[in-house]
C-alpha positions in Angstrom: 0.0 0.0 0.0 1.4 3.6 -0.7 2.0 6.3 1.9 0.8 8.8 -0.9 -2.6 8.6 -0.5 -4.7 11.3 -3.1 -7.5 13.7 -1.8 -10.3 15.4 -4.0 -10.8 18.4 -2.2 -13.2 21.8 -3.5 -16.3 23.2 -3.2 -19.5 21.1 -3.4 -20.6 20.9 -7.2 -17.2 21.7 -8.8 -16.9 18.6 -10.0 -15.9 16.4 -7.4 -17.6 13.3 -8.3 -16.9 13.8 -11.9 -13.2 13.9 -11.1 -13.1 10.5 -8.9 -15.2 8.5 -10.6 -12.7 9.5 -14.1 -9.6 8.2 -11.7 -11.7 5.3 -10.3 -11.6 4.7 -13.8 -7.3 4.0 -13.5 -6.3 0.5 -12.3 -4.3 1.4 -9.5 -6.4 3.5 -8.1 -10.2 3.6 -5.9 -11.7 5.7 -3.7 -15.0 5.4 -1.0 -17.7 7.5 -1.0 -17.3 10.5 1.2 -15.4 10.3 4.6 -16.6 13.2 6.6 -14.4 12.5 10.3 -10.7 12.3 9.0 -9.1 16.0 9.8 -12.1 16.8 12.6 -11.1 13.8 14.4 -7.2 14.1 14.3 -7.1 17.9 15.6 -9.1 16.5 18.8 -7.7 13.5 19.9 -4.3 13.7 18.1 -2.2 10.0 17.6 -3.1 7.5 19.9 -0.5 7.0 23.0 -1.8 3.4 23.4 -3.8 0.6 23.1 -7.0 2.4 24.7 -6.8 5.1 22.9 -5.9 3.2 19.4 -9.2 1.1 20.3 -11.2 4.6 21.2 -10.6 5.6 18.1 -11.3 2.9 16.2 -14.8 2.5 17.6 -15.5 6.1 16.4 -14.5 5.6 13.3 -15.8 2.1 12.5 -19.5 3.4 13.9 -20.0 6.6 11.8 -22.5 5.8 9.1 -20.2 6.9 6.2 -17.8 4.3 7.2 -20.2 1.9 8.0 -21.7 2.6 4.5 -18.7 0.9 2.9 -19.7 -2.5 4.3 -16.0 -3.8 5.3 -15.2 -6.5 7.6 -13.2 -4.9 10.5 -13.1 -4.8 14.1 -11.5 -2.3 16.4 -9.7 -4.6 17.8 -7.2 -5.0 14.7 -6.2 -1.1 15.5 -5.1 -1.6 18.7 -1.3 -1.5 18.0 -1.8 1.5 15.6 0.1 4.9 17.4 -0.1 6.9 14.8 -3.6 8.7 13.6 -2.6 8.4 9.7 -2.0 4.5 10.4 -5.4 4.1 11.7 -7.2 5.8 8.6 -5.0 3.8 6.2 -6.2 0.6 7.8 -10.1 1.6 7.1 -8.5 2.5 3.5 -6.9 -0.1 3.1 -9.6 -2.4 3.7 -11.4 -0.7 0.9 -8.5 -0.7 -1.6 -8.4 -4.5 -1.2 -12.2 -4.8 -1.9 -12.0 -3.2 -4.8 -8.2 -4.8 -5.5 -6.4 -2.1 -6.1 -3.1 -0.9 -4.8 -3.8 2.8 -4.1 -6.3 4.7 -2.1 -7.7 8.0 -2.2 -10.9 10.4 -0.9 -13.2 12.5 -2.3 -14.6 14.9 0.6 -15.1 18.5 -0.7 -15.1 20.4 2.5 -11.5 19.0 3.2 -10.8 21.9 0.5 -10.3 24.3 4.3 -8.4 22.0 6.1 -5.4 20.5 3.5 -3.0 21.5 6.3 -4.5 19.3 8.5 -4.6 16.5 5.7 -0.6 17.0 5.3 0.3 17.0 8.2 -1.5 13.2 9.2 -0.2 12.1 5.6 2.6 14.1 4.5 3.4 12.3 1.4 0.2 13.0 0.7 -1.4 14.4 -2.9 -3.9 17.3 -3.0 -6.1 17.8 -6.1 -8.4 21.1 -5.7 -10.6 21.4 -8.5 -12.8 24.7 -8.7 -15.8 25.6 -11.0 -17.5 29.0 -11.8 -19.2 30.3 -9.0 -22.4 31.1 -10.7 -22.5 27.2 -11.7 -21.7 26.3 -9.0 -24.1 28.6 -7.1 -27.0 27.4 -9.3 -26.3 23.2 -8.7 -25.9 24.0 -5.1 -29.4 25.2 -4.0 -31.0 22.8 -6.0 -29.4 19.8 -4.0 -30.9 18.8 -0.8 -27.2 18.9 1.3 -26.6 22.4 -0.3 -27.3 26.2 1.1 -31.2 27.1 0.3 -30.2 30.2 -1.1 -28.0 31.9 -4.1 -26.3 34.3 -1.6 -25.1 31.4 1.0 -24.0 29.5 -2.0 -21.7 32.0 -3.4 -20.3 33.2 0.4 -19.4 29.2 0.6 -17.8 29.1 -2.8 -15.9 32.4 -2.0 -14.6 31.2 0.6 -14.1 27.4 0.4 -11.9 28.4 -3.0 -10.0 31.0 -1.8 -8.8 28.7 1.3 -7.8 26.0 -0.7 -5.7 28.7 -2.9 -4.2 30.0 -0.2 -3.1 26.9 1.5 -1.8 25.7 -1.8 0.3 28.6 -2.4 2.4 27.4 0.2 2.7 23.9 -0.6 5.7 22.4 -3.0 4.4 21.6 -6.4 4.4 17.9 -6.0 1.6 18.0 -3.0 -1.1 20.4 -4.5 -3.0 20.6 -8.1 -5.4 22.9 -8.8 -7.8 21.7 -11.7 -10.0 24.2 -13.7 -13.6 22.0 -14.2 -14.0 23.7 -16.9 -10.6 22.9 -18.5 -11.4 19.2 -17.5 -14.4 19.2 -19.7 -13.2 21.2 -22.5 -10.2 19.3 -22.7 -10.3 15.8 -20.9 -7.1 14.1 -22.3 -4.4 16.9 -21.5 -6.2 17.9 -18.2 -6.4 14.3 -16.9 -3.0 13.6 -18.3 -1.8 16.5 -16.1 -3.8 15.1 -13.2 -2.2 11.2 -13.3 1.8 12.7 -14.2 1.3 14.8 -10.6 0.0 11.6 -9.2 2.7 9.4 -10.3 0.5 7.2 -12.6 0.9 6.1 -16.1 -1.7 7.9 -18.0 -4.9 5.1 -19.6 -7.2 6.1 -21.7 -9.7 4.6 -19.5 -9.5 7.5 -16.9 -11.3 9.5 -20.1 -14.6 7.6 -19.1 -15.9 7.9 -15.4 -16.4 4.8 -13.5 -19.3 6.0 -11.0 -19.7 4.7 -7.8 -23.4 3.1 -7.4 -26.2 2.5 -4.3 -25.4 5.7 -2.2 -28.8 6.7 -1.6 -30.4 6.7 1.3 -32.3 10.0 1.8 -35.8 9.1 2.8 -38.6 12.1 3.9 -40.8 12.1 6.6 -43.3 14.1 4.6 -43.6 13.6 0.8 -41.5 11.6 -1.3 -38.0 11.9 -2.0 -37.0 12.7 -5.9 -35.0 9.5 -7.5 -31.3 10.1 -7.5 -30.1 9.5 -11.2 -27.5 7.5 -12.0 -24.3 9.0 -12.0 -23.6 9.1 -15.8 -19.9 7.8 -17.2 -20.0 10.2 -19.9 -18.0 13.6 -19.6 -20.8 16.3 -20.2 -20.1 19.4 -21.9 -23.1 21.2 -21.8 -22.6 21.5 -18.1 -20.5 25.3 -18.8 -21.7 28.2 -18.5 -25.4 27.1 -17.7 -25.6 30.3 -15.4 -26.0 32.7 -18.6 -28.6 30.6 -19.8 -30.6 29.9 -16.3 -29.8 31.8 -13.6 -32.1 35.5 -13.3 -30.2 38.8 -13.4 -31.0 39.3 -9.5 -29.1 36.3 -8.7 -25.9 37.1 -11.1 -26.0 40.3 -9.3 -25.6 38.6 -6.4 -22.8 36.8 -6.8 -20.6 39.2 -8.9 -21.8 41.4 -5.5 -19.9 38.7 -3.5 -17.2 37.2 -5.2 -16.6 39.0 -8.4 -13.1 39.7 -7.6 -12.4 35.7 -7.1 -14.0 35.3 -10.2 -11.9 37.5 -12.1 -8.7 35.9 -10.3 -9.9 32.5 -11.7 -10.1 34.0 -15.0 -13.8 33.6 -15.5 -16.0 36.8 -17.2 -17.5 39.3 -15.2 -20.9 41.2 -16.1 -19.6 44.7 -14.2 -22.8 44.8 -12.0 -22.0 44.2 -8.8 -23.6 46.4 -6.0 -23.6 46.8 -2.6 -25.1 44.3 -0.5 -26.3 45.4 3.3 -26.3 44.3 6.1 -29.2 43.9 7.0 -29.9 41.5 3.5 -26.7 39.5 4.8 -28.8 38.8 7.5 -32.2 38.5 5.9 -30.4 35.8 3.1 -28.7 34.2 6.1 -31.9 33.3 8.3 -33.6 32.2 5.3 -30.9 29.8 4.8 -30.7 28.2 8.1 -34.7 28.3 8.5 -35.1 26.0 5.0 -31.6 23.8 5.9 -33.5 22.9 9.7 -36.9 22.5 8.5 -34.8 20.2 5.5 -33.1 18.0 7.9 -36.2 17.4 10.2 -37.9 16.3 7.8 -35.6 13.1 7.1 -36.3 9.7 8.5 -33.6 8.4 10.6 -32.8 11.4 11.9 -31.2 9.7 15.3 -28.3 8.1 13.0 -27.3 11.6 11.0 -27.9 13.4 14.5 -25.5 10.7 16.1 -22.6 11.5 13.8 -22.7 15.2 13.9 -22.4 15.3 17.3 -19.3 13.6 17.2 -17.8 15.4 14.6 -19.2 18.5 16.4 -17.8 17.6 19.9 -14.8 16.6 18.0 -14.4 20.6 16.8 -15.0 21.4 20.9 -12.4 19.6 22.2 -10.4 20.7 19.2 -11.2 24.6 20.6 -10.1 23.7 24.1 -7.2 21.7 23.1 -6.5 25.2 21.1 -6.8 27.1 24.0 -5.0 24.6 26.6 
């Protein structure tokens, strides 16, 4: 197994997915659905010092319903040597790269895009692939997908700063541990972008990383009230009418909006600006912000199962607690 395990980091509907499931595609290479506990979990309870604390660990891990969702066969008791935090992760890995027998692991979790320090230092041979999108796209997907911000103006804060943390913390990396990746360059131009992407990895470029291999039976959002819309299936294809959909579908209030918010970040990326941003008060920030956080509550009350999601982010959320105290210790 290598000690240069690859993480997918960027903001939600940036392409993400499209980019895993293209080097899932690569046959030395796999990665889980989303993973959700890995940097939260090290900045609270650090490596283990022994056996308890190995086994601790392990428990937390192996119970979190993302984990479980990838249906392996271990018991904490296999951990219970491991000192080091990054040794315990690779194990779950591991596990998974075997299922899938393949020699090298990755993860795809978006939000890691704010905490790639973290992910260095608990693998520092590690590789870090940000991909970014247009934030109006991006802006656009987002509300429309139940996990997302319920508004255009959360969205585009997110983006803003999701992106420009990832940036930052790359500019300080050497160039064989970060990657940023245009989505749209991907699209446009799937061959020299992807043969950019495996050279940083270290991988022989295949043609087969060209068509996505999707991962399949994540789906298990189910409504208290009404009916849940069916998820479609990931498709292998490459789709290039997914640019620039904002010009076609998004209203002018909302492409006000962003360019409001994060026009300059747009221009950085290269992307076109319209020239109407305006000001944007505070007491809208605060109107856009409590509409959000009204629709996203209401959203997740109304989800069956509720004891099992509410389970995990308590843990992850103590987690980020002790973190604060250990901070301030």
């Amino acid at each position: 197994m290598t000690d240069s395990p690859i993480f997918i980091v960027g903001c939600p509907r940036s392409g993400t997915t499209l980019l895993r499931d293209l080097l899932r595609s690569h046959p030395n290479l796999t990665f889980p659905e989303e993973s959700h506990f890995i940097p939260q979990l090290y900045e609270s309870y650090g490596d283990p010092k022994n056996e308890h604390e190995a086994l601790r660990l392990a428990t937390k891990m192996l119970s979190l319903r993302w984990v479980q969702a990838w249906e392996l066969q271990l018991t904490p008791a296999e951990f219970a040597q491991d000192r080091s935090y990054g040794r315990l992760v690779s194990r779950i890995y591991e596990a998974w790269a075997r299922k899938e027998n393949k020699p090298r692991w990755g993860d795809k979790t978006p939000p890691y895009v704010t905490k790639i320090a973290v992910l260095l230092k608990v693998f520092p041979g590690a590789k870090i692939i940000h991909i970014y999108r247009d934030g109006r796209d991006v802006a656009s997907s987002w509300v429309r997908v139940r996990f997302g911000p319920r508004n255009v103006f959360t969205a585009v804060c997110a983006w803003k700063r999701m992106v420009a943390a990832g940036r930052e913390a790359g500019a300080r990396l050497p160039r064989e541990s970060y990657l940023e990746v245009c989505y749209e360059s991907l699209v446009r131009n799937p061959r020299e972008t992807m043969t950019q992407v495996c050279a940083f990895l270290g991988e022989p470029f295949t043609d087969a990383v060209l068509q996505a291999n999707p991962l399949t039976g994540w789906n298990r959002y189910s409504p208290i009230v009404g009916s849940a819309r069916p998820r479609k299936p990931r498709s292998d294809e490459i789709v290039a009418t997914n640019l620039e959909k904002w010009k076609k579908n998004m209203p002018s209030s909302d492409r006000i909006l962003v360019e409001s918010v994060a026009g300059d970040l747009l221009q950085t990326l290269g992307y076109e600006t319209e020239g109407i941003a305006r000001r944007i008060t505070r007491p809208e920030r605060w109107m856009w912000k409590a509409d959000h956080w009204l629709r996203w509550s209401l959203l997740r009350l109304n989800r069956r199962g509720n004891y099992r999601v509410l389970k995990d982010v308590l843990l992850t959320r103590w987690a980020d607690l002790r973190r604060r105290l250990r901070t301030r210790g």
